[in-house]
C-alpha positions as CSV (number, residue, x, y, z in Angstrom):
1,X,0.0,0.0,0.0
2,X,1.2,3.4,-1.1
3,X,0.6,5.4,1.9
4,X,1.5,9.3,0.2
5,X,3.4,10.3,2.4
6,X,6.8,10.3,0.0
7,X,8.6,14.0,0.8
8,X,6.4,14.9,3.8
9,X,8.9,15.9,7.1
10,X,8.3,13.8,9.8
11,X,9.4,15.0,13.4
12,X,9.8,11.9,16.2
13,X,10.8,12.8,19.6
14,X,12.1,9.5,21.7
15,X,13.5,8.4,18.3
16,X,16.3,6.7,19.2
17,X,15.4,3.2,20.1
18,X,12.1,1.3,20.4
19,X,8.6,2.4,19.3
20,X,10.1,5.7,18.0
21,X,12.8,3.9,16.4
22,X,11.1,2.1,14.2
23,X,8.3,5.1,13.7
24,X,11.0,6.9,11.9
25,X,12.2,3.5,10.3
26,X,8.9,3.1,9.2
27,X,8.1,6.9,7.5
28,X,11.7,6.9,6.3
29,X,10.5,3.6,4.4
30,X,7.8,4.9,2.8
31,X,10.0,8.0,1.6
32,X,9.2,10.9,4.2
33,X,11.8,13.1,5.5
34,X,13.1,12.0,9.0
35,X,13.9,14.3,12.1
36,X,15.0,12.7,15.2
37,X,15.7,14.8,18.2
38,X,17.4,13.5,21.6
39,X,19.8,14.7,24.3
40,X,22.6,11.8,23.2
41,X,24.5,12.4,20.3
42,X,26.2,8.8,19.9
43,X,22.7,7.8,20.6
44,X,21.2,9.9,17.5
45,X,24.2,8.6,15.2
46,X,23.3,5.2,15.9
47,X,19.5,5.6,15.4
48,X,20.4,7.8,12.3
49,X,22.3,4.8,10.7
50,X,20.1,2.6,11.7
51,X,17.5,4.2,9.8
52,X,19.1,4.5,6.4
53,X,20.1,0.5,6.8
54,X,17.0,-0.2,7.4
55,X,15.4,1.5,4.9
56,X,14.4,0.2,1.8
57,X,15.0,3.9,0.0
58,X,17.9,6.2,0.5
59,X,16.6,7.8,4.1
60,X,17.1,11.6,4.7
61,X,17.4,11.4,8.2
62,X,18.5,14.4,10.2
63,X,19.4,14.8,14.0
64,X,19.2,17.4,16.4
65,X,21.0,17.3,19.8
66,X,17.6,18.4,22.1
67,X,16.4,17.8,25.7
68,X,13.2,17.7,24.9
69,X,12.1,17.1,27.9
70,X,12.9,21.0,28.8
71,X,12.0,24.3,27.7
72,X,15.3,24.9,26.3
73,X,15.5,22.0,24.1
74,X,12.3,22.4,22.8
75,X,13.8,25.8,21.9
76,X,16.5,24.3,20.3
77,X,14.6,22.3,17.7
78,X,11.9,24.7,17.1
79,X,14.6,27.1,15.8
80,X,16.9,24.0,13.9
81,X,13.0,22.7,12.0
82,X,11.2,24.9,10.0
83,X,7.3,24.0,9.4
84,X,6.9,19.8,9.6
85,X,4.0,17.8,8.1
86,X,4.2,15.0,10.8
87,X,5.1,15.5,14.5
88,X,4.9,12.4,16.5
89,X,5.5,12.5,20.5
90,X,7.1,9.9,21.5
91,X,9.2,10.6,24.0
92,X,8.5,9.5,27.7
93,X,10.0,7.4,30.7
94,X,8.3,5.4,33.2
95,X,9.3,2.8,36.2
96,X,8.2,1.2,39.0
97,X,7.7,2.9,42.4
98,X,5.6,2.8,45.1
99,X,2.9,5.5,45.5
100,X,4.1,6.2,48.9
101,X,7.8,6.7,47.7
102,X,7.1,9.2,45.2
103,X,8.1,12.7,45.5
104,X,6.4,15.8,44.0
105,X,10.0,15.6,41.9
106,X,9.1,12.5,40.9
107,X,5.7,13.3,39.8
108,X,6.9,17.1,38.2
109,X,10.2,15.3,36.4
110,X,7.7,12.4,34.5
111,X,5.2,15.1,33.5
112,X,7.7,17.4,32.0
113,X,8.9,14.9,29.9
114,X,5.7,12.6,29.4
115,X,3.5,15.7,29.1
116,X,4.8,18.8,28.4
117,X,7.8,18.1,25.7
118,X,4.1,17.1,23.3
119,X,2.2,20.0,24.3
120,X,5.1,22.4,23.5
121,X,6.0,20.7,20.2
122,X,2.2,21.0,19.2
123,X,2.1,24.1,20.0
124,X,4.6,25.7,17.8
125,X,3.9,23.4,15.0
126,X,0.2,22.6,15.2
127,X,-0.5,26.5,13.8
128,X,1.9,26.1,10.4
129,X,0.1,22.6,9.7
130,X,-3.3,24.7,10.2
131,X,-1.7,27.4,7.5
132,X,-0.8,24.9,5.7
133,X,-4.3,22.3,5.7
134,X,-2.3,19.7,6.2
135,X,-0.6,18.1,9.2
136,X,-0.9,15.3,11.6
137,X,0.0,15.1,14.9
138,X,0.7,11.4,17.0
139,X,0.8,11.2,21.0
140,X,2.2,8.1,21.3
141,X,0.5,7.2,24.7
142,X,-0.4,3.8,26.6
143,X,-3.0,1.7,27.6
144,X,-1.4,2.7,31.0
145,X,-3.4,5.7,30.4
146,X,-7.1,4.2,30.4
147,X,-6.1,1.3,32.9
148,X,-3.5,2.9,35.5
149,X,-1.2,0.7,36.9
150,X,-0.7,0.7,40.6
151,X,3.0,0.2,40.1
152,X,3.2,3.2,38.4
153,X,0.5,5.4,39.2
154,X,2.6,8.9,38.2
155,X,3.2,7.4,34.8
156,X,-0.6,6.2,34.1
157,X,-1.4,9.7,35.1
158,X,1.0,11.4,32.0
159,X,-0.1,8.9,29.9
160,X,-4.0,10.4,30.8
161,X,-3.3,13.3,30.3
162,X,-2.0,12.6,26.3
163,X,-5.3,11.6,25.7
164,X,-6.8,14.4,27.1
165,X,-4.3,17.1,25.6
166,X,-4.8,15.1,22.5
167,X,-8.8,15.4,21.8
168,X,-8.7,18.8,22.5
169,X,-6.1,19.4,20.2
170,X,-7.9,17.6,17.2
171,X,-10.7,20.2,18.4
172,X,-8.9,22.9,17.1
173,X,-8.7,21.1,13.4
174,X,-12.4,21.5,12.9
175,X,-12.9,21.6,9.1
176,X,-9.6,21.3,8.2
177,X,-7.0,18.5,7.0
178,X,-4.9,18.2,10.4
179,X,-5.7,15.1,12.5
180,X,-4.4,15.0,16.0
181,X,-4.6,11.5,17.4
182,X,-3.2,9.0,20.0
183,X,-2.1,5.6,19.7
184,X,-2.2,3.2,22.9
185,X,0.8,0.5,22.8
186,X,0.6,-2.0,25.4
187,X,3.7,-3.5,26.7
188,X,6.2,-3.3,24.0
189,X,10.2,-4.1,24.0
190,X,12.5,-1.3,24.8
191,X,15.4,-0.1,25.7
192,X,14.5,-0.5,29.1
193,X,11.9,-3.1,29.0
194,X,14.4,-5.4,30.6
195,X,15.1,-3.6,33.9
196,X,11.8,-2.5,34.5
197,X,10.3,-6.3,34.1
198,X,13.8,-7.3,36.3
199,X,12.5,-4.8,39.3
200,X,9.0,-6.4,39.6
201,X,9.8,-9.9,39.0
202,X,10.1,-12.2,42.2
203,X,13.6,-14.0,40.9
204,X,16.4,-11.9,42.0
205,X,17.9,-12.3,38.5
206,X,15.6,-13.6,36.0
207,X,15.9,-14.2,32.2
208,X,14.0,-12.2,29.9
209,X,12.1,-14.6,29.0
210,X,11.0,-15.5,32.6
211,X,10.6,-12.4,33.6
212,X,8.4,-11.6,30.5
213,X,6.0,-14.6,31.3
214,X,5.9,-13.7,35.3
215,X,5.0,-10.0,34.2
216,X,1.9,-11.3,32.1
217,X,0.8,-13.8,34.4
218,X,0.7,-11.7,37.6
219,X,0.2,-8.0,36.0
220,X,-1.2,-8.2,32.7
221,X,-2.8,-11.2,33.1
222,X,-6.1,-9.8,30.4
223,X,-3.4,-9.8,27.9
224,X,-4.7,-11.8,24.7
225,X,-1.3,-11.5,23.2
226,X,0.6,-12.9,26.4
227,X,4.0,-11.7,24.8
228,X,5.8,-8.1,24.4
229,X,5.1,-6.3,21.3
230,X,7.4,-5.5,18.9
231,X,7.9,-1.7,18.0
232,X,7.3,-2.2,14.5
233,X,4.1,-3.5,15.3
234,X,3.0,-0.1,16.4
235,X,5.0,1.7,13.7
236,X,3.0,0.3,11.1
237,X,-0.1,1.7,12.6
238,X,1.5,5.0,13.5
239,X,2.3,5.1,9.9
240,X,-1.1,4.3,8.5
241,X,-2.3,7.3,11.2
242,X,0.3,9.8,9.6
243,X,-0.3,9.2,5.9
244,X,-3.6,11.4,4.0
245,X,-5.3,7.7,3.9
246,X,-6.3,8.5,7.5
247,X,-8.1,11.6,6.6
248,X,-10.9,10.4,8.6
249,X,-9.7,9.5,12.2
250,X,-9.1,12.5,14.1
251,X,-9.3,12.8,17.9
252,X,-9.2,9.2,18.4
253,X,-7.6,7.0,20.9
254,X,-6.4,3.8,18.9
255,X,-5.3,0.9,20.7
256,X,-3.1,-1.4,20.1
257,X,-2.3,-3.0,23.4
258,X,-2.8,-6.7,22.6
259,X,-6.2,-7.3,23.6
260,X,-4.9,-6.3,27.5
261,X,-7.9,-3.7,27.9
262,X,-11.4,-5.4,28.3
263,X,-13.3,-2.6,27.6
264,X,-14.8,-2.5,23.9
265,X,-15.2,1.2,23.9
């Protein structure tokens, strides 16, 4: 499927491994201009080569050393990236802790990143794709974020709060050919999918794959998929939801959590 969206400039925050990795993997693929943005630049080379490897066509990947998980480094790429026809917020941390142990640090650090690193992205670039009629916008957010996990309560609150900054967002598109929309990934492999499943797991040094199986059986247990999702099973959808062939989802929350969620609504 030709998913037109060959020249378009993509913008992924969080682009450097997992779901964002193969994002820009993905849009690179089907021929759009790449812009990945992080705080590590031996990080960004490696995700930079990775992408024109993986890439079927020759890739135009650019980088931009950013914190975007600060005012400043959202500076710093607003002024290095002109208008953009796709901005997809990817960025975000989470991990384990216990309600009672987190600090109002804790809570401010995760919803500067999670949180505000989107909303300030969206709100340079959301007003050139309205000048433009043309534009889509992706909050990468969780299933965390309709289902809050008690082992991570601060992190299931960020991940609301997408949503909600999200579908008001795609309010402001009324009549026009911008979409703003979220996608909800369930557990997927990362990064740092290993440590976190290592902290909660009741072997003091278990193998992935034990600690993948423990993690499903005792906290995702309404899983259908029963396994970790691979990144490029969410690129393909976040692809589909930044091409003009989507023209009529806006202001939706798609999931794609693996069946975890019972709800059909």
């Amino acid at each position: 499927m030709n998913l037109q969206i060959d020249g378009k400039k993509a913008l992924i925050s969080g682009a450097t491994s997992g779901i964002g990795l193969a994002i820009a993997t993905t849009l690179a693929d089907e021929g759009a201009a790449v812009i990945i943005a992080g705080r590590n630049k031996e990080k960004l080379e490696r995700a930079r080569q990775s992408v024109q490897s993986s890439s079927g066509k020759k890739a135009e990947v650019v980088t931009v050393t950013a914190d975007l998980g600060t005012v400043e480094g959202v500076e710093t790429v607003i002024s290095s990236v002109s208008d953009i026809d796709i901005l997809v917020n990817n960025l975000g941390i989470y991990e384990a802790k216990s309600f009672f142990e987190l600090q109002d640090c804790d809570w401010m650090q995760i919803f500067e990143i999670n949180v505000m690193s989107g909303v300030r992205l969206a709100r340079h670039y959301l007003r050139g794709m309205l000048e433009h009629n043309f534009g889509r916008i992706i909050f990468i957010s969780s299933e965390s974020g309709i289902m809050t996990p008690p082992e991570m309560i601060h992190y299931g609150l960020t991940k609301s709060a997408q949503l909600a900054v999200a579908r008001g967002l795609a309010e402001l598109t009324k009549g026009t050919k911008v979409t703003v929309n979220s996608i909800l990934p369930g557990p997927t492999m990362s990064e740092g999918i290993v440590d976190f499943l290592g902290s909660i797991s009741s072997k003091a040094e278990p193998s992935l794959a034990e600690a993948e199986k423990e993690f499903f059986e005792k906290h995702r247990s309404s899983s259908l998929l029963q396994r970790l999702i691979d990144p490029r099973e969410i690129a393909n959808l976040a692809a589909f939801i930044a091409s003009p062939l989507s023209s009529a989802t806006n202001g939706a929350a798609l999931r794609a959590e693996g069946g975890l969620v019972r709800t059909i609504y």
